[in-house]
Legacy VTK file of the C-alpha trace (Angstrom):
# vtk DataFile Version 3.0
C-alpha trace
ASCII
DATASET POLYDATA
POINTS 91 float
0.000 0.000 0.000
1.125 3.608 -1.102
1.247 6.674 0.814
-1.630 8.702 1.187
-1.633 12.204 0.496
-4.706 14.433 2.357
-3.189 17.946 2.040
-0.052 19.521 0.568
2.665 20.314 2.336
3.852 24.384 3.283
6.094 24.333 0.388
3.874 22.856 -1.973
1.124 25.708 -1.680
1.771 27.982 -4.398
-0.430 30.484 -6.143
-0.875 31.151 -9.839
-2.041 34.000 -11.721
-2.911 33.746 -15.416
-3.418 37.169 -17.289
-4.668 36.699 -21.345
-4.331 38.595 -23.705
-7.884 38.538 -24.524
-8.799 41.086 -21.982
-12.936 40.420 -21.687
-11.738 36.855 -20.372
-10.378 38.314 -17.532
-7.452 37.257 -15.247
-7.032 33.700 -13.334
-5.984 32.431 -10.207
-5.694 29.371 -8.537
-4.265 28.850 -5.530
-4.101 25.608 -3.321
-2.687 27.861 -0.228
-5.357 28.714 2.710
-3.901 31.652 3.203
-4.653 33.108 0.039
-7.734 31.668 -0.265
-9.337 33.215 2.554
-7.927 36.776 1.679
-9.346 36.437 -1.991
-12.649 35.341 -0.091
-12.495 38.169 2.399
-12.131 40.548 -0.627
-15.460 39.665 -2.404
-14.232 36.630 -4.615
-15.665 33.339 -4.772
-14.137 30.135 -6.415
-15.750 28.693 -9.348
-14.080 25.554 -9.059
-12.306 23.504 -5.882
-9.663 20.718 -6.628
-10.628 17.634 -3.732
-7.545 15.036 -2.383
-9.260 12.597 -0.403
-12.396 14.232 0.730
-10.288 17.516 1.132
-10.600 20.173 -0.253
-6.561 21.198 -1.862
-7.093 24.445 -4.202
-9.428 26.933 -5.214
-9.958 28.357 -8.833
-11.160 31.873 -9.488
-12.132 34.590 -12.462
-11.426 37.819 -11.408
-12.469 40.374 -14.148
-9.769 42.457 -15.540
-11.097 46.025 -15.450
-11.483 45.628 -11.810
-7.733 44.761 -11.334
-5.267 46.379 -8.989
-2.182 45.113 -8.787
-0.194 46.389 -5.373
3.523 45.432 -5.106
5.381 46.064 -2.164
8.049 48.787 -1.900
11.656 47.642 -1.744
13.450 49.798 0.916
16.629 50.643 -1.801
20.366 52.057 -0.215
20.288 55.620 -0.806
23.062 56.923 -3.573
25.121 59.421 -3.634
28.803 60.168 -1.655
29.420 58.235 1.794
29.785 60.306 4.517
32.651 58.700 6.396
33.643 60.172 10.388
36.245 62.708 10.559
38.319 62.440 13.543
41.426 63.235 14.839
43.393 61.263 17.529
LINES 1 92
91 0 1 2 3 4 5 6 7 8 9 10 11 12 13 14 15 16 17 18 19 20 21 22 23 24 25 26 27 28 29 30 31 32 33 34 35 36 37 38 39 40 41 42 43 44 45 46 47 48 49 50 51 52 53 54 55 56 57 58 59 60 61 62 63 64 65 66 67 68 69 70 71 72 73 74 75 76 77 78 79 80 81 82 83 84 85 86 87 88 89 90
């Protein structure tokens, strides 16, 4: 007998975003992470389709409609440029 596999693992969770050209078809996700799934369900969206592993639910599909899309990205704190000030000191 083979292992049985109920859930995936942390690492395995991953989330996937499909945008198409074809822009009245809107933009895809699925996502098999929790996580995820409960902020996409906390913002309005509801899954059109669920993947099941055993009697469990493992991933969630959605349509989101692309003139409704906002994409945020986090800001990357960047080292400022410009000349080093370096400590003048005499002994």
């Amino acid at each position: 007998m083979g292992i049985v596999y109920t859930k995936y693992l942390p690492n395995e969770r991953e989330t996937t975003i499909r945008w198409s050209d074809d822009k009245t078809e809107g933009v895809r996700i699925f996502t098999s992470s929790p996580v995820v799934h409960r902020r996409l369900e906390r913002r309005g969206l509801t899954s059109s389709k669920q993947t099941h592993q055993n009697g469990h639910i493992v991933g969630w599909f959605y349509a989101y409609p692309y003139n409704t899309l906002s994409l945020v990205l986090p800001r990357i704190k960047t080292p400022k440029k410009g000349p080093v000030s370096r400590p003048t000191g005499g002994v």
